[in-house]
C-alpha positions in Angstrom: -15.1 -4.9 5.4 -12.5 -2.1 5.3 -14.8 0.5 4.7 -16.8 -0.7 8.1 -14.0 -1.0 10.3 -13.1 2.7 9.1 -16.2 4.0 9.0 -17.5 2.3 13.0 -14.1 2.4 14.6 -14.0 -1.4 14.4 -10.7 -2.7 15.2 -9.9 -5.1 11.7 -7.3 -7.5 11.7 -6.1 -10.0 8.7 -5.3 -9.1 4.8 -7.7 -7.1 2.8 -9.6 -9.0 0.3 -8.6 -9.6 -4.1 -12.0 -7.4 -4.3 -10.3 -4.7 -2.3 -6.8 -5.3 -4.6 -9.0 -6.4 -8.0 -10.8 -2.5 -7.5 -7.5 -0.8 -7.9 -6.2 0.1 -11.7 -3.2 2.7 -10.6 -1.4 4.7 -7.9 -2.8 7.6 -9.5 -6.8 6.3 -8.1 -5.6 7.5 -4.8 -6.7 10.4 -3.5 -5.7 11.4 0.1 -1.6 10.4 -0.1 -1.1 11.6 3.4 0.5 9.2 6.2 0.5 10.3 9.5 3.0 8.6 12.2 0.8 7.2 15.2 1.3 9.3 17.9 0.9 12.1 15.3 4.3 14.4 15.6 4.8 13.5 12.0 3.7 13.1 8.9 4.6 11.9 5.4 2.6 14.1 3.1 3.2 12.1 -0.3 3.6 8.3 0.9 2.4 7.3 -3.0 5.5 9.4 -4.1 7.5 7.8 -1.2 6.4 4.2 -2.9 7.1 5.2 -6.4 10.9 6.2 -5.2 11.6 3.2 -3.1 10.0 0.8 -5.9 12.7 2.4 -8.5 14.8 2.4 -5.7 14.8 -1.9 -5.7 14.0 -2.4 -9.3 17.3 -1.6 -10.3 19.1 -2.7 -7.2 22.0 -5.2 -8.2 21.2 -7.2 -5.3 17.9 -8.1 -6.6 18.6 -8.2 -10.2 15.5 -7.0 -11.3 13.0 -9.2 -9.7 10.8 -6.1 -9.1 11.2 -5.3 -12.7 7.7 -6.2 -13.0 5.6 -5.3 -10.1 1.6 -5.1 -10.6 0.8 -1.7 -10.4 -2.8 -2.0 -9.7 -1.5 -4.7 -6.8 0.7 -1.6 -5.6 -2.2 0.7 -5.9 -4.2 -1.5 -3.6 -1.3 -2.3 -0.9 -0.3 1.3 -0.9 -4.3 2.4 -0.3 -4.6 0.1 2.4 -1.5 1.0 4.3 -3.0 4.8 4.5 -6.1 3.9 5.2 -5.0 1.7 8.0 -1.4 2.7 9.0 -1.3 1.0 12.2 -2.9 -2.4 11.8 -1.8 -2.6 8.5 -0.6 -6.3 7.0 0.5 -7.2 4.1 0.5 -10.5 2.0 2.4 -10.8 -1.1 1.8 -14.3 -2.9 3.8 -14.6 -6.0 4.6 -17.5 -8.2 7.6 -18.5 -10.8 
């Protein structure tokens, strides 16, 4: 479904599908790490490295006591691909379980 909207121009709303997240094994699968800004004046030119930093970032955040400690990083993978491929409809849903 991603790959049509992309590919046709068709306007996709939603979450992607556990294929889409189940086809992901790393960050380092993705290819094209460039995020521009909508109205294009800006861009981020390594938003995988941006992830990386802000993941660390919150794993070791006292706040949070190390609830991030162990994110899924073919789940990342997948959320992080999805937000470049769709920056401006992009939506995320994060189930998660004790």
């Amino acid at each position: 479904m991603a790959g049509a909207g992309r590919l046709f121009g068709i306007p996709l709303r939603g979450t992607h599908s556990h294929a889409f997240v189940s086809s992901y094994m790393s960050l380092d699968e993705i290819i094209d790490k460039s995020l521009r800004s909508a109205d294009g004046s800006s861009s981020c030119e390594d938003f995988v490295s941006l992830v990386q930093t802000w993941l660390s970032k919150i794993q070791w955040s006292s706040s949070l006591r190390g609830i991030f400690g162990e994110t899924n990083q073919s789940e990342l993978a997948a959320f992080t691909s999805y937000a470049l491929a769709f920056p401006i409809s992009f939506l995320a849903l994060v189930d998660t379980y004790d």
